[in-house]
N, C-alpha and C positions, 0 to 999 in steps of 0.2 A: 565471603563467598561472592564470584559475580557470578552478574545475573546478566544472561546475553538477550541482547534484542530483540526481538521475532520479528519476520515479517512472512508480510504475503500481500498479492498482488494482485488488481483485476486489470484486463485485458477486455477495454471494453468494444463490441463488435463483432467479437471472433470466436467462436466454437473452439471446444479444448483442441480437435483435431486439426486444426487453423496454426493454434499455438503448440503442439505437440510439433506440426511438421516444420517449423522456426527450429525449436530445441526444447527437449526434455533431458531428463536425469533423473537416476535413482533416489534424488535427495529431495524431489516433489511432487505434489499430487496436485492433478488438475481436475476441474470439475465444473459444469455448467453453474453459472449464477446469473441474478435478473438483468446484467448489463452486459454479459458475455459470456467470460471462463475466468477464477477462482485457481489463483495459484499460492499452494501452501508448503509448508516445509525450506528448503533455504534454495530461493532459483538464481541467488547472485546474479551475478553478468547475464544471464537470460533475461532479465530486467530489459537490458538496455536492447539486446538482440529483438527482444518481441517488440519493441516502442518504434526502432528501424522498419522493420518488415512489417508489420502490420499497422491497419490504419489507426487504430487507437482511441481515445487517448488511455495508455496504460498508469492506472494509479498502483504506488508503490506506496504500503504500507509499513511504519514499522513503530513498535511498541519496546519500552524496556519496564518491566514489572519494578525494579529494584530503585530509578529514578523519576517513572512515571511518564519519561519522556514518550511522547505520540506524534507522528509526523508520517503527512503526505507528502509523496514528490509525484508529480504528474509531470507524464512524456508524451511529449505530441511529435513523432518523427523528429526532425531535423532538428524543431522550434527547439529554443534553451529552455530547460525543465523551471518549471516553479515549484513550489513547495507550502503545507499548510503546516502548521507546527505551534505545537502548544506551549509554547515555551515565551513568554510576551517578553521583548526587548533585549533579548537574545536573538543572535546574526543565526539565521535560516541555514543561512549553506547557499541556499538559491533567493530568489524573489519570493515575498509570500503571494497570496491568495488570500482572499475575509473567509473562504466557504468551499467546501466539498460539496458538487452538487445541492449547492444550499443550506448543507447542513455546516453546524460551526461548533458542536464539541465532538470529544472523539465517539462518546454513544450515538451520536444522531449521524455521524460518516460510517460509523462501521453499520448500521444500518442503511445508509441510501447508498453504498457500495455492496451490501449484499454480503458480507464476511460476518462470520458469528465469532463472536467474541472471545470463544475456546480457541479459535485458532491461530490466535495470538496473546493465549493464555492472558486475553484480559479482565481486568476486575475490578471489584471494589480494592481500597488500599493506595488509589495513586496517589504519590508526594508532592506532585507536580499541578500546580495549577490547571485545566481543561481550557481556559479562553485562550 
């Protein structure tokens, strides 16, 4: 059986109705969080649309329960994204980063981003290393 990714994403700065009037859709939920607005459910390419328009910077989250993989990619406008990714000596995709707002496993980001941990069905069980 696979088991698909989840993500969700903050938008930090910006009131959900900030990022509502960028783009929304049927397939997520936005909702105030302590560094902005909290987007859940699958916002694909709105990703990239709120990081453009809005001043940012938007942390895109995402989780796979079945490889334990966990990875940030942070969008500041224009700048090339970097990325935090728990995955040690494995190519990122982007540049990495040491730290999420400071924090460096994925319980202490999903905490200093404000995202609770159901809404990316995370848990105890990861196969994946956290450093």
């Amino acid at each position: 059986m696979k088991v698909p990714t989840r993500s969700a994403c903050v938008i930090a700065g910006a009131g959900p109705e900030q990022v509502r009037a960028v783009g929304a859709s049927d397939h997520i939920a936005l909702r105030t969080n302590k560094l902005g607005t909290l987007v859940t459910g699958r916002p694909g390419d709105l990703v990239i649309d709120y990081a453009a328009e809005l001043p940012g910077p938007v942390y895109d989250v995402m989780y796979n329960a079945g490889t334990g993989w966990f990875a940030v990619t942070i969008y500041r406008g224009e700048t090339p994204p970097v990325r935090w990714d728990n995955r040690p000596g494995e190519d990122a995709g982007y540049p990495r980063v040491p730290d999420i707002l400071g924090a460096t496993t994925p319980e202490t980001i999903l905490g200093a981003l404000d995202i609770p941990a159901e809404a990316l069905g995370y848990g105890a069980g990861s196969s994946v290393p956290t450093a």
